[in-house]
PAZAPA-4460 file (N, C-alpha, C; in steps of 0.05 Angstrom, whole numbers, plus 32768, in hexadecimal, padded with zeros to 4 digits):
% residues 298
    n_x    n_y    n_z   ca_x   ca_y   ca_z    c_x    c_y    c_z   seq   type   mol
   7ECD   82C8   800A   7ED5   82AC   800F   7EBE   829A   8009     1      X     A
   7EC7   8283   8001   7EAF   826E   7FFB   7E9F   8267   801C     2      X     A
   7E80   8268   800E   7E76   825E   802F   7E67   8241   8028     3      X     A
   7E63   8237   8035   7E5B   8221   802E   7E42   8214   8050     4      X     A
   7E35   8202   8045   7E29   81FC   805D   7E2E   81DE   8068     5      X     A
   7E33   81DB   807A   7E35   81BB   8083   7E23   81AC   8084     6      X     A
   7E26   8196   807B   7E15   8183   806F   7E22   816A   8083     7      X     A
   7E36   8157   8078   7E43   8144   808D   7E65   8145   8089     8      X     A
   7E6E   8131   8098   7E82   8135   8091   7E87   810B   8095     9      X     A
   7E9E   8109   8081   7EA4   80EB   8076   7EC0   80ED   8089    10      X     A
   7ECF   80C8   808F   7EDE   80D4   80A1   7EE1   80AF   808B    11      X     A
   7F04   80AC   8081   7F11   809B   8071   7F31   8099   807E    12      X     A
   7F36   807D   8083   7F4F   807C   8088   7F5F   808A   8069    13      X     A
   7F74   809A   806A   7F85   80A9   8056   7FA0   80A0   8058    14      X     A
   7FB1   80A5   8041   7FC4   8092   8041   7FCF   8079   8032    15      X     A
   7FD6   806D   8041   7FD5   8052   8044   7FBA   8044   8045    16      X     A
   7FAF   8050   8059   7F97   8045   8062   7F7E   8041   8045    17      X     A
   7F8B   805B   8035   7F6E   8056   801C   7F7D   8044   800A    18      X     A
   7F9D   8038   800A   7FA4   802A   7FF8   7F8F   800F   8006    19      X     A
   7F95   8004   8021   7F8D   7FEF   8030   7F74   7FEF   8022    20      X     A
   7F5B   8005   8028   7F3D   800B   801F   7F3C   8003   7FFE    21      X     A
   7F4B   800A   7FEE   7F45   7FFC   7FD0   7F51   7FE2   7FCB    22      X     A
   7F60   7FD8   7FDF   7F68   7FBF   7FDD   7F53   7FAB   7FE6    23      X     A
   7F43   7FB2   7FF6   7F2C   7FA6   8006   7F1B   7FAE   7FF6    24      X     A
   7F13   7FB5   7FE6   7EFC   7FB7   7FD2   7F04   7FA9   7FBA    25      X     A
   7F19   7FA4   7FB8   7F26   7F89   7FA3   7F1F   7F7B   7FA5    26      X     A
   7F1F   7F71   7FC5   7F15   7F52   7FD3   7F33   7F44   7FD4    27      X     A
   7F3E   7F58   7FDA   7F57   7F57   7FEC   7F58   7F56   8009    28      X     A
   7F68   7F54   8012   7F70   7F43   8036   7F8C   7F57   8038    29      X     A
   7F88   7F6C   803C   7F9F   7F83   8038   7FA8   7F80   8061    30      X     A
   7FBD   7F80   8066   7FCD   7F89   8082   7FDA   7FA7   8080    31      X     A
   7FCF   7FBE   808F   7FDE   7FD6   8090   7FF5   7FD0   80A5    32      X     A
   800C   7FD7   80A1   8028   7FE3   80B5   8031   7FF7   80AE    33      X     A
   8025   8009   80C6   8029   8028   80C3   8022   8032   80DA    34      X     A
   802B   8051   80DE   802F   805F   80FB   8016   806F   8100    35      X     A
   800F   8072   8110   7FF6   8082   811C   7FFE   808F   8132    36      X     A
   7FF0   80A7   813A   7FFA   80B4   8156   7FE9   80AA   816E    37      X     A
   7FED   80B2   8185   7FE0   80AF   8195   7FCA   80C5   819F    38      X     A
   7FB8   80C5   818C   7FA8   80DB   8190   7F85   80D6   8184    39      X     A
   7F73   80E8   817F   7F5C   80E2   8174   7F58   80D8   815C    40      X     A
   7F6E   80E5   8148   7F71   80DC   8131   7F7B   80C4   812D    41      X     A
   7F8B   80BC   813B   7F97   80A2   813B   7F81   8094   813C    42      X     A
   7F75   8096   8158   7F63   8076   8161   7F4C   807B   8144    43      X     A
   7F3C   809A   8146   7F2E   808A   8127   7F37   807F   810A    44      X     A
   7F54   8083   8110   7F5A   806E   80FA   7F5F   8056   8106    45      X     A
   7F5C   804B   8119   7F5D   802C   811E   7F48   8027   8117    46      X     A
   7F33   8031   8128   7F15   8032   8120   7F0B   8028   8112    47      X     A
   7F0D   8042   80F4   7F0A   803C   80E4   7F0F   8024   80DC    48      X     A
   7F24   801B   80D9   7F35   7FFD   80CA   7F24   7FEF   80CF    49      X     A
   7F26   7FE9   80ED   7F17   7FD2   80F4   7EFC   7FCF   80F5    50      X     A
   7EE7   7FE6   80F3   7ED0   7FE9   80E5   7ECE   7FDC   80C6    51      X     A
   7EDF   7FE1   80BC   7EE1   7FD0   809B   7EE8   7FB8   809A    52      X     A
   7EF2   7FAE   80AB   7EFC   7F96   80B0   7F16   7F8C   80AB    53      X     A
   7F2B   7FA4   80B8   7F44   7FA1   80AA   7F57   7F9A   80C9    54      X     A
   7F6A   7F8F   80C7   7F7A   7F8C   80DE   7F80   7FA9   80EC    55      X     A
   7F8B   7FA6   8104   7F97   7FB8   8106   7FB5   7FB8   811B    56      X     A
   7FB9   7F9E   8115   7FD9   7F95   811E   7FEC   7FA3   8114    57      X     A
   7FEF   7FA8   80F7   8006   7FB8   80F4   8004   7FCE   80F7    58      X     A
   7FF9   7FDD   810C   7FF1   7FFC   8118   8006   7FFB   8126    59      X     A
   801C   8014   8128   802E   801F   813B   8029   8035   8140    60      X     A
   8026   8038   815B   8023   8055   816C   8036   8063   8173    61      X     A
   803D   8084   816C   804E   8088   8174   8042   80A3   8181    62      X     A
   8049   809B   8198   8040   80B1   81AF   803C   80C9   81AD    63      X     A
   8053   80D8   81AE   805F   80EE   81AC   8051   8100   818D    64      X     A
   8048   80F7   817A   8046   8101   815A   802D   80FF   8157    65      X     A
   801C   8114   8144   8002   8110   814B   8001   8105   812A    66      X     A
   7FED   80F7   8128   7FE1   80E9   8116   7FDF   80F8   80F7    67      X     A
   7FEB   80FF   80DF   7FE5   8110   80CB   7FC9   8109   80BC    68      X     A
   7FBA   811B   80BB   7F9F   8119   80A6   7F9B   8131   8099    69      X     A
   7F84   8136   8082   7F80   8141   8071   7F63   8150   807B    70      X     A
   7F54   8167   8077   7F3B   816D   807D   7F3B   817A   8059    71      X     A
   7F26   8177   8050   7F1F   817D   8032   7EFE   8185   8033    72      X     A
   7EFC   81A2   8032   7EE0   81B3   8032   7EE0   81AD   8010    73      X     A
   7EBD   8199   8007   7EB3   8192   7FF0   7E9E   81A9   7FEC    74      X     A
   7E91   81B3   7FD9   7E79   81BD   7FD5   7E68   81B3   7FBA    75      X     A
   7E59   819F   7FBD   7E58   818E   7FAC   7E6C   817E   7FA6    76      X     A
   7E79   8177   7F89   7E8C   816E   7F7D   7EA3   8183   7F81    77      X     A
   7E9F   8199   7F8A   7EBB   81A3   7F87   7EC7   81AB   7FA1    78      X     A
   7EE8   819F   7FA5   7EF2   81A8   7FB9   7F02   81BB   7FB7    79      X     A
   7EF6   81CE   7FD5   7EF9   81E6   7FD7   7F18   81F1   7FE1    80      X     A
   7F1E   81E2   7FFD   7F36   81E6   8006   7F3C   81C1   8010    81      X     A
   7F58   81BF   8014   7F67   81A8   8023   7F73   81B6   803B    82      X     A
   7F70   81AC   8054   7F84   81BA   8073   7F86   819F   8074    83      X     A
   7FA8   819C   807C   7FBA   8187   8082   7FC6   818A   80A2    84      X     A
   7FC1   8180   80AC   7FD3   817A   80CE   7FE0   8163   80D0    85      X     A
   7FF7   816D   80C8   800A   8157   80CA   8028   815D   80D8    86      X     A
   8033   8153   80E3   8055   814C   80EA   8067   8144   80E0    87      X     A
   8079   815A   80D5   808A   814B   80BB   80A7   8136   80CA    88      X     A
   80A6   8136   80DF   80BA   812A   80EE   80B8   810D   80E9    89      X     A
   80CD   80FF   80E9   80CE   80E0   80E6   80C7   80CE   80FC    90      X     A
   80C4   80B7   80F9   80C0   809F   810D   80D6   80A5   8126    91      X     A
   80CD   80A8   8134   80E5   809F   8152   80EA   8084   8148    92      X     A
   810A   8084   8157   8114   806A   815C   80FE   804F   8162    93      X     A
   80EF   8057   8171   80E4   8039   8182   80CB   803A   8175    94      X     A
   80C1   804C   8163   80AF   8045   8148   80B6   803C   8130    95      X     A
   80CD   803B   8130   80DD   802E   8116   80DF   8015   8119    96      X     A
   80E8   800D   812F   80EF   7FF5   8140   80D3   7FE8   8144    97      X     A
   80BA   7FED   8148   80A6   7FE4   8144   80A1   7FD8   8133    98      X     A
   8098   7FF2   810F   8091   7FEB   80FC   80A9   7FD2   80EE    99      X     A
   80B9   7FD1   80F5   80D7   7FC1   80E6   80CA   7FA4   80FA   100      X     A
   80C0   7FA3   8109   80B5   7F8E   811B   80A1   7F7F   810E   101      X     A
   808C   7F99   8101   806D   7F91   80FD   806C   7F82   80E3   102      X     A
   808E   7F94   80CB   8094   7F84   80B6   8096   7F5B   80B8   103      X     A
   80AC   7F60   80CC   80AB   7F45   80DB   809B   7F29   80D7   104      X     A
   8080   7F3C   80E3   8069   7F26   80F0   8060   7F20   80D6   105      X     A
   805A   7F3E   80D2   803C   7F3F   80B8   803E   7F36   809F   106      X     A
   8058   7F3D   8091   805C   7F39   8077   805F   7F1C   806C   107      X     A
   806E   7F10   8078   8067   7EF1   8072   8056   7EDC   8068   108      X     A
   8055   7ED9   8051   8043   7ED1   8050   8024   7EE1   8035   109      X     A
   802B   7EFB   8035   8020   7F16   8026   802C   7F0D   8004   110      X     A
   800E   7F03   7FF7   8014   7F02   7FDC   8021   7F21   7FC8   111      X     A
   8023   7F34   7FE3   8032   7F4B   7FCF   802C   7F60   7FDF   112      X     A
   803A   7F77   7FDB   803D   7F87   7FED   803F   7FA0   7FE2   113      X     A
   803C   7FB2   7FEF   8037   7FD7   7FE5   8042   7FE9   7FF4   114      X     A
   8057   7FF8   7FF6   806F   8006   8001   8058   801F   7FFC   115      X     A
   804B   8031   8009   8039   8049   8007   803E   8062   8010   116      X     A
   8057   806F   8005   806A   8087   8015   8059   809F   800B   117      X     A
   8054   80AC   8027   8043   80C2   801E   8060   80D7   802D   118      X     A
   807A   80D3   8031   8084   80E0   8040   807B   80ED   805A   119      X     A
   8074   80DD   806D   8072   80E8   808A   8079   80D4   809B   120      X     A
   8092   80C7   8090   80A5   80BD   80AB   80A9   80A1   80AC   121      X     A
   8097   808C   80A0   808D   8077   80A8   80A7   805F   8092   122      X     A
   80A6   8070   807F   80B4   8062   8071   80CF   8060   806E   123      X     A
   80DF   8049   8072   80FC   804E   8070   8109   8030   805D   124      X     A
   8129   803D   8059   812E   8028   8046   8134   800A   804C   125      X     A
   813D   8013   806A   8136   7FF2   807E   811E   7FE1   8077   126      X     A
   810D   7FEE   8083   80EB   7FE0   807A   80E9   7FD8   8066   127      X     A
   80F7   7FE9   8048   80EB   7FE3   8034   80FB   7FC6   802E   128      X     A
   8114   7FC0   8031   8127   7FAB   802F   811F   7F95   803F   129      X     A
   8110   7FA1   805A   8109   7F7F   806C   80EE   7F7C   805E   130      X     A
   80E2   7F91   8056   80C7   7F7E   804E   80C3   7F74   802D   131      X     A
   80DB   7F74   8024   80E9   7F6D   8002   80F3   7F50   8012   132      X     A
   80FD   7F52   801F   8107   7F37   8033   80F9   7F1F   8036   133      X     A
   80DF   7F24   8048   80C7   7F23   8059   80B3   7F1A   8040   134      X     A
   80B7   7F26   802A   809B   7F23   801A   80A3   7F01   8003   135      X     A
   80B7   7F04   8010   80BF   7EDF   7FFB   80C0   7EE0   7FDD   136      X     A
   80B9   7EF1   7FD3   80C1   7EF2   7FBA   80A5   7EFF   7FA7   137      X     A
   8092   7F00   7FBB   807F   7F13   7FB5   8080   7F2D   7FA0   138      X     A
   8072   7F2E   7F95   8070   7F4E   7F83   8076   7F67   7FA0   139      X     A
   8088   7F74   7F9D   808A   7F91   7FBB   8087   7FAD   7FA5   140      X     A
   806D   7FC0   7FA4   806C   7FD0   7F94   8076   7FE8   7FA3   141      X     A
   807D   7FF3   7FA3   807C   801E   7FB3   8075   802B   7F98   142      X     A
   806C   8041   7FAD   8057   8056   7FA0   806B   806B   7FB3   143      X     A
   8079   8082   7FA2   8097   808B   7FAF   808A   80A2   7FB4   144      X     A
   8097   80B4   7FC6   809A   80D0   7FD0   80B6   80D1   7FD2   145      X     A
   80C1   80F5   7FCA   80DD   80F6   7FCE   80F2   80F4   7FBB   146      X     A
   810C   80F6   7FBF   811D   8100   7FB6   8129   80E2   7FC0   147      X     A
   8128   80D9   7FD7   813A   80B7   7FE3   8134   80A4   7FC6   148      X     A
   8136   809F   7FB5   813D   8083   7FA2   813C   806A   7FB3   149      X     A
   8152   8075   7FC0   8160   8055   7FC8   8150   804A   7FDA   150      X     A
   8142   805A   7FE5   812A   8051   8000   8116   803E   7FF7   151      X     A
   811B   8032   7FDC   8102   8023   7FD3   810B   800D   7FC6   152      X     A
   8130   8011   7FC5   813B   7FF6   7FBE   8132   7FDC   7FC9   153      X     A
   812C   7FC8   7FB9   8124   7FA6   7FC8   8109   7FAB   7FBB   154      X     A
   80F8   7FC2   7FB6   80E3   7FC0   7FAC   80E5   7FB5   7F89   155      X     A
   80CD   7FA5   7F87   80D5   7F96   7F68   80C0   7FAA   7F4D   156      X     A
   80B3   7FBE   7F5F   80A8   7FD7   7F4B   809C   7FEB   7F56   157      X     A
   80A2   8005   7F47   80A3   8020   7F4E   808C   8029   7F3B   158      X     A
   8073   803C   7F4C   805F   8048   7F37   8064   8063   7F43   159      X     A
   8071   8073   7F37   8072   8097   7F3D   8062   80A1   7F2A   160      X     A
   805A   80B4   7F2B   804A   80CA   7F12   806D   80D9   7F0A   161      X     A
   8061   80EC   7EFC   8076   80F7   7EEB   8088   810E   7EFE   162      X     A
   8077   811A   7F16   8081   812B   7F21   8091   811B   7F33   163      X     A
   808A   8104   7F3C   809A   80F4   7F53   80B6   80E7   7F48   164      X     A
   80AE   80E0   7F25   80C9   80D7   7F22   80DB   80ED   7F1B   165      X     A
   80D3   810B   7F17   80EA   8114   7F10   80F7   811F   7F31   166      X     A
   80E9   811A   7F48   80EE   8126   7F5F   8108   810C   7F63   167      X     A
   8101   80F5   7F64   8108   80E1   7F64   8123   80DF   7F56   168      X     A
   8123   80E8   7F38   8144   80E2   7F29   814C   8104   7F2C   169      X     A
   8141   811A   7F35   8156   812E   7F3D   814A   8141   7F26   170      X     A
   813A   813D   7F15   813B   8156   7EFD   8124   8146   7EED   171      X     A
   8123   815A   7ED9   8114   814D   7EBA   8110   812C   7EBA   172      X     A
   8102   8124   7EB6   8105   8108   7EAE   80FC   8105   7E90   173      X     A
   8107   80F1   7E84   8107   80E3   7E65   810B   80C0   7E67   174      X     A
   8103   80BF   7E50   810C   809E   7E54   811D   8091   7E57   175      X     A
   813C   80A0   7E54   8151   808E   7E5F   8156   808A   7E76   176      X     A
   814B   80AA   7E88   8151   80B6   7EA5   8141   80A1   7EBA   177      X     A
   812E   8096   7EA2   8110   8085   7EB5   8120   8066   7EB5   178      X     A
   8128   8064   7E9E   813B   8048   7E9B   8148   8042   7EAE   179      X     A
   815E   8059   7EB1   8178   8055   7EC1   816C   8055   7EE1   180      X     A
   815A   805D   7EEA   814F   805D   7EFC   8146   8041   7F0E   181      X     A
   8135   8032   7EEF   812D   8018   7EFB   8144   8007   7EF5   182      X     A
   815B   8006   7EEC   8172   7FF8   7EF3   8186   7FF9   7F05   183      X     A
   8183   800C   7F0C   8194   8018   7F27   818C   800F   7F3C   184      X     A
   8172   800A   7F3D   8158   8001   7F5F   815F   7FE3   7F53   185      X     A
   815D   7FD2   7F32   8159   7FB8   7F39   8134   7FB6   7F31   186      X     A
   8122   7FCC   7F2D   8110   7FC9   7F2D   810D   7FB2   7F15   187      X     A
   80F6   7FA1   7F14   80E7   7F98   7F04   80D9   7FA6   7EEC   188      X     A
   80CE   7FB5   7EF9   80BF   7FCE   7EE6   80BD   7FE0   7EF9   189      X     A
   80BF   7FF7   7EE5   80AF   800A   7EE6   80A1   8026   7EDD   190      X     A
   8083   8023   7EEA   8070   802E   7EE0   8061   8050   7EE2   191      X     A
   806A   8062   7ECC   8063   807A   7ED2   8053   807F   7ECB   192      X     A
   803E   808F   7EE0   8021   808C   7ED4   801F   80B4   7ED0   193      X     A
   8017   80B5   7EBD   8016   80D3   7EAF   7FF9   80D9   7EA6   194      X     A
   7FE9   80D9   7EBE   7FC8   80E4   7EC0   7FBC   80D7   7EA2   195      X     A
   7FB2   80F8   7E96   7FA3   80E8   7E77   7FB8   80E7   7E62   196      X     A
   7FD3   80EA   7E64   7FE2   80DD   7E4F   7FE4   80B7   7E5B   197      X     A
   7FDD   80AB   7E6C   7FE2   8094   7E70   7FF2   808C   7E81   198      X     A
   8003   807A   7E77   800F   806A   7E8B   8031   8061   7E6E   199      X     A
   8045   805C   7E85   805C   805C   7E73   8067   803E   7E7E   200      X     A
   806C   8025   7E78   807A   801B   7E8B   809F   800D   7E77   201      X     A
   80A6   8014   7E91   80C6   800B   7E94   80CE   7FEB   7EA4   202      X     A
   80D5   7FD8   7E89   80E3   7FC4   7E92   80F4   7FB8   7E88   203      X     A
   8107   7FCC   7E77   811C   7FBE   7E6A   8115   7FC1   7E4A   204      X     A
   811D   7FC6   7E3B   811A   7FCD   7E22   8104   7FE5   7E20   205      X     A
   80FE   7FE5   7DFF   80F8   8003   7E00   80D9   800A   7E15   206      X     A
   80D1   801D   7E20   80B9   8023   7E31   80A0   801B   7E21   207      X     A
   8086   8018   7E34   8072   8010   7E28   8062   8022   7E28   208      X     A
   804C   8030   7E1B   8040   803C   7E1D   801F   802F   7E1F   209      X     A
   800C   8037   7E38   7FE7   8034   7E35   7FE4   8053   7E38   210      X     A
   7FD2   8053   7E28   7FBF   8066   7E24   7FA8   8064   7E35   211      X     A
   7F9E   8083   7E45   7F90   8084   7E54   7F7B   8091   7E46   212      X     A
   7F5D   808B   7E43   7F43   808F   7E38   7F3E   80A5   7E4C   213      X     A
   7F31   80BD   7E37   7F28   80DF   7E41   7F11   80D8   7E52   214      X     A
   7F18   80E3   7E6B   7EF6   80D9   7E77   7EF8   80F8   7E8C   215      X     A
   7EDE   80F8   7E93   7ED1   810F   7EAD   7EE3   810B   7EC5   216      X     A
   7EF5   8119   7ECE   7F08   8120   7EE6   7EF9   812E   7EF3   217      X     A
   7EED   8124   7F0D   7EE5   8134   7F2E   7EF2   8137   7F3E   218      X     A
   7F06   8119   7F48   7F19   812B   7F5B   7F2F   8114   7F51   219      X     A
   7F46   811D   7F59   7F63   8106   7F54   7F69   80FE   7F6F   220      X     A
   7F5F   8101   7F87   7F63   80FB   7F99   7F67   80E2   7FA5   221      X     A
   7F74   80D0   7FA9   7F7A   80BA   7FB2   7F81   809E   7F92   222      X     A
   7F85   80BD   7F7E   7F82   809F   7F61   7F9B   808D   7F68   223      X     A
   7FAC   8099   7F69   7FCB   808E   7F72   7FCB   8074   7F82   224      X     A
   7FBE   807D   7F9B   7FB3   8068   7FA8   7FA8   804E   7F9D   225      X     A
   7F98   8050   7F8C   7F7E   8045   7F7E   7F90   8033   7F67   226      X     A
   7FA4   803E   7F5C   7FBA   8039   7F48   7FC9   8025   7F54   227      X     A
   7FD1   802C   7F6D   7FE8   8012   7F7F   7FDD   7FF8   7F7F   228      X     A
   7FBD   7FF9   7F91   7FB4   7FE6   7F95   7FB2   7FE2   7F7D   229      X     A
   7F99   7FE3   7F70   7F96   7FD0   7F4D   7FB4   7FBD   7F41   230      X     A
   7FC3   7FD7   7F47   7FE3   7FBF   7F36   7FED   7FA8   7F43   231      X     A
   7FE9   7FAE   7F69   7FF8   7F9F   7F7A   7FE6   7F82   7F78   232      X     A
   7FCF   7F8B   7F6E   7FBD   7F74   7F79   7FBE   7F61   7F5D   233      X     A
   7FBD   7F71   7F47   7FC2   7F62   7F22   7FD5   7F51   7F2D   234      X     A
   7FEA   7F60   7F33   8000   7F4D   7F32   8005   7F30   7F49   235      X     A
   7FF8   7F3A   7F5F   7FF6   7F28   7F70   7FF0   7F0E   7F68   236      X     A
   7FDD   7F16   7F51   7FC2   7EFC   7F4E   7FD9   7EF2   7F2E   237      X     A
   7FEE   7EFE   7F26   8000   7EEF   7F16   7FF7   7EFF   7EEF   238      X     A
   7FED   7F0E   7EFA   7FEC   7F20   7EDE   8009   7F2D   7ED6   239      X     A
   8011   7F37   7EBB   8027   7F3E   7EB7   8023   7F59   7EB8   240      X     A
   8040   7F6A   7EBC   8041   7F89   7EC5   8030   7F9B   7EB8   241      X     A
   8031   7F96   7E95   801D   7FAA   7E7C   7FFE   7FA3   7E84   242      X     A
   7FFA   7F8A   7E86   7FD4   7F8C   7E8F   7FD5   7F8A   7EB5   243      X     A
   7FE0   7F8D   7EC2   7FDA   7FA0   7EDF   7FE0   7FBE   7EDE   244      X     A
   7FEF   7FC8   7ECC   7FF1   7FE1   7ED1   7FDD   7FF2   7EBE   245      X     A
   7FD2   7FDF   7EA8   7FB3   7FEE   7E9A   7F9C   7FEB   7EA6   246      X     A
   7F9C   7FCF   7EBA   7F86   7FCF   7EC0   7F87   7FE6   7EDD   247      X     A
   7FA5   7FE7   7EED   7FA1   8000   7F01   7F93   801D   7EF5   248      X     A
   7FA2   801F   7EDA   7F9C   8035   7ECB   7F7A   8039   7EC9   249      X     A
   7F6A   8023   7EBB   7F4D   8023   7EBD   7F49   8028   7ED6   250      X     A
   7F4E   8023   7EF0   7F42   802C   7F0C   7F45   8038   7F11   251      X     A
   7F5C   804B   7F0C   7F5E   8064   7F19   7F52   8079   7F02   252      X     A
   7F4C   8074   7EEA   7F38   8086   7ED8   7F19   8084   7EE9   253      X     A
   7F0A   8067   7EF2   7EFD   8067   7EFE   7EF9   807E   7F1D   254      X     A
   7F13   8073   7F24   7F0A   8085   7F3C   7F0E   80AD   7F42   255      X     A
   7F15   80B4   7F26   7F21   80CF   7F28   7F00   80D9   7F25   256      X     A
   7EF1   80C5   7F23   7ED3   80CF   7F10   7EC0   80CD   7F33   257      X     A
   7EC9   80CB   7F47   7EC5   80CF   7F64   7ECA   80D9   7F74   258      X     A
   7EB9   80ED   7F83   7EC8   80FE   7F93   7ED2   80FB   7FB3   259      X     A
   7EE6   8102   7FB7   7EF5   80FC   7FC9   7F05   80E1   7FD5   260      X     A
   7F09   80D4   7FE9   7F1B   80B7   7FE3   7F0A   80AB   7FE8   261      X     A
   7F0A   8094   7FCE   7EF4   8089   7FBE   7F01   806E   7FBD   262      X     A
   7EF6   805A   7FBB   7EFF   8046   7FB3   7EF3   802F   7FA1   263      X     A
   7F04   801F   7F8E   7EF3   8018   7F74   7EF9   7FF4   7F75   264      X     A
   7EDC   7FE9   7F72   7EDA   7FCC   7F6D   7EEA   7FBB   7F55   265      X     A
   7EE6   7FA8   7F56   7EE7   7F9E   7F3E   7EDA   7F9A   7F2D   266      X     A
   7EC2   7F9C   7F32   7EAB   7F9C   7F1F   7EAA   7FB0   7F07   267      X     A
   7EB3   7FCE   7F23   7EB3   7FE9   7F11   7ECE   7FE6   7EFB   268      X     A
   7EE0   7FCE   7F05   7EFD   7FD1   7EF9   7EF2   7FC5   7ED6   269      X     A
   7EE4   7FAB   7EE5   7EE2   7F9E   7EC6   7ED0   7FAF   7EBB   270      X     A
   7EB9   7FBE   7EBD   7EA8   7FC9   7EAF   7EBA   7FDC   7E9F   271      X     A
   7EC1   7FE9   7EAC   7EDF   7FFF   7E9B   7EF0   7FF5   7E84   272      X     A
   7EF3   7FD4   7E86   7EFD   7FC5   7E76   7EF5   7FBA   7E62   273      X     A
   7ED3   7FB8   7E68   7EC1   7FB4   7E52   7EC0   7FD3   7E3C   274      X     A
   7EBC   7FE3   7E4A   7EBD   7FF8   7E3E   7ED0   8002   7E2B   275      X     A
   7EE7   7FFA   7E34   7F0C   7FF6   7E20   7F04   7FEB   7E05   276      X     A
   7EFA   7FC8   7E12   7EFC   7FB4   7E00   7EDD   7FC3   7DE5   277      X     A
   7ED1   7FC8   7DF1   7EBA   7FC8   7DDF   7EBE   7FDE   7DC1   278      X     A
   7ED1   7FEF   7DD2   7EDC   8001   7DBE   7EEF   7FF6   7D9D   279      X     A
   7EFB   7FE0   7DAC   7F0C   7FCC   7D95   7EF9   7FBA   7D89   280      X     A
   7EE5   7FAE   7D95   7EDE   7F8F   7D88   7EC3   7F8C   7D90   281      X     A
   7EAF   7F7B   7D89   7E9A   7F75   7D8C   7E98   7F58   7DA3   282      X     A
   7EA4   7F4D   7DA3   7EA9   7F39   7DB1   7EB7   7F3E   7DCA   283      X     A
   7EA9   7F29   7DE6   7EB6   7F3A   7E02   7EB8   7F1C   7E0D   284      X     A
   7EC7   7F1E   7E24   7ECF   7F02   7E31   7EB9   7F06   7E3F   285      X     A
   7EA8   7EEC   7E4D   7E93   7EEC   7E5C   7E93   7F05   7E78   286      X     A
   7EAE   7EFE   7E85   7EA9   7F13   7EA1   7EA9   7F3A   7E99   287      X     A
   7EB6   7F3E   7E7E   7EAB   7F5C   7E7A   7E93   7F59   7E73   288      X     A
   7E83   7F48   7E6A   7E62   7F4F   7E55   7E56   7F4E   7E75   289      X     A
   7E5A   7F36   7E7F   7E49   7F34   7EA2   7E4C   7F59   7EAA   290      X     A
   7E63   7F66   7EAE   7E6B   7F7A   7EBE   7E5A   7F97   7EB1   291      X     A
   7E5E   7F8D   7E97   7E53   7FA7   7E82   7E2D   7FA0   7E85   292      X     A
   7E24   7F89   7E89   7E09   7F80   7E8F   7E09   7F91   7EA4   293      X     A
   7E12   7F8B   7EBD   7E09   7F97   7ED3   7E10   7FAB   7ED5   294      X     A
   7E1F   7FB6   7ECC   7E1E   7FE1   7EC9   7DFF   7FEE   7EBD   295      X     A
   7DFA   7FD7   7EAD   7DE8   7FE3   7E93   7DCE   7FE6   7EB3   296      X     A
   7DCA   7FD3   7EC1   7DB9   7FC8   7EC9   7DB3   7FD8   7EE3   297      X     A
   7DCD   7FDE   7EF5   7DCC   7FF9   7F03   7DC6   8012   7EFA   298      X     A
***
């Protein structure tokens, strides 16, 4: 068996919580509504939050269910094992009735919003419709788990990887299967992101293709994550679907090059972007040469 010696141990809201964490390194103002147990794990994820400076109003406790987290033994860069403790059981009634509450308060008002289904309960297709409601006309992205489709209807775009959409349309997926998919939900777009083949996106005529640049993979752990935020936030700020979903793509190449849940600036985003551009042209808009200056400079 691998032995290894203890050194420390890092303790990261997971989840949701690391979508919230790379949204806040955007210089984002992110609100989590989501369930926690009543237990140790729970309160250090309030903790945590509010150590970073994040709200922690849309926290629902649900008594009875203990909190799901991840333990991941590293040895150096490489991880050794993942142990998961989690409860695959759904929200009780009067935790549903909560979070459908916390949609309510919180969302109003939210230049855009992130549906973050890791499948463990929290998510349902009520929520997803009151906070498509709630969000005024806002960008509402999900990042899907599952075989439920319909659980994400009212959302205006869907980013699955390739294994989620074929879990998602029932079999194989191709481009018409991906088509018929985002017409059926109503989606706006949507965006399949396929590791180092890139990124595919779907919005009505034929699909788009970005190409993802070969780089050093350490861990993929939380890129997904890393992927949500970057697009939710492009778009927030009124960028169109093809440059938020390359520039998500540059951040989550960034962050696969870090180990464990990691989270990536903007600085690191545009420097990645200088790096794109420099490949085509000699000439750079002032904020990549500033970003590519201060990489040089670190």
């Amino acid at each position: 068996v691998p032995v290894v010696t203890f050194e420390r141990r890092d303790l990261y809201p997971g989840g949701a919580g690391n979508v919230v964490r790379n949204l806040g390194a955007l210089g984002c103002e992110p609100v989590l509504i989501s369930l926690v147990g009543d237990d140790e794990t729970g309160r250090e994820c309030r903790a945590r939050l509010v150590a970073e400076g994040f709200t922690d109003a849309g926290l629902v406790h649900e008594p009875r269910r203990p909190t799901p987290h991840k333990l991941r033994v590293h040895a150096g860069q490489h991880a050794l094992v993942r142990i998961d403790y989690e409860d695959p059981e759904g929200a009780s009634g009067g935790a549903s009735r909560a979070l459908l509450d916390a949609i309510e308060r919180l969302a109003p008002g939210c230049d855009a919003a992130i549906v973050s289904d890791y499948r463990k309960g929290t998510v349902s297709a009520e929520g997803v419709k009151l906070l498509a409601a709630r969000a005024g006309g806002s960008p509402v992205v999900a990042d899907p788990k599952g075989s439920d489709a319909e659980r994400y209807r009212g959302a205006g775009y869907l980013v699955p990887n390739e294994s989620e959409l074929s879990e998602l349309t029932g079999g194989p997926w191709d481009d018409a299967v991906a088509e018929s998919l985002r017409r059926r939900l109503g989606l706006t777009a949507l965006v399949l992101t396929r590791s180092e083949r890139g990124i595919r996106v779907y919005s009505g005529g034929p699909p788009r293709d970005h190409a993802a640049r070969a780089r050093e993979v350490f861990d993929v752990t939380g890129a997904g994550d890393t992927f949500a935020a970057v697009f939710t936030a492009m778009l927030a700020e009124g960028h169109p679907v093809d440059l938020a979903a390359r520039g998500a793509n540059l951040a989550a190449g960034v962050k696969v090059r870090k180990v464990g849940t990691a989270t990536v600036t903007c600085l690191e985003v545009e420097a990645e972007l200088g790096r794109e551009l420099r490949r085509a042209e000699k000439r750079l808009e002032l904020p990549a040469a500033a970003a590519a200056a201060a990489e040089r400079r670190r």
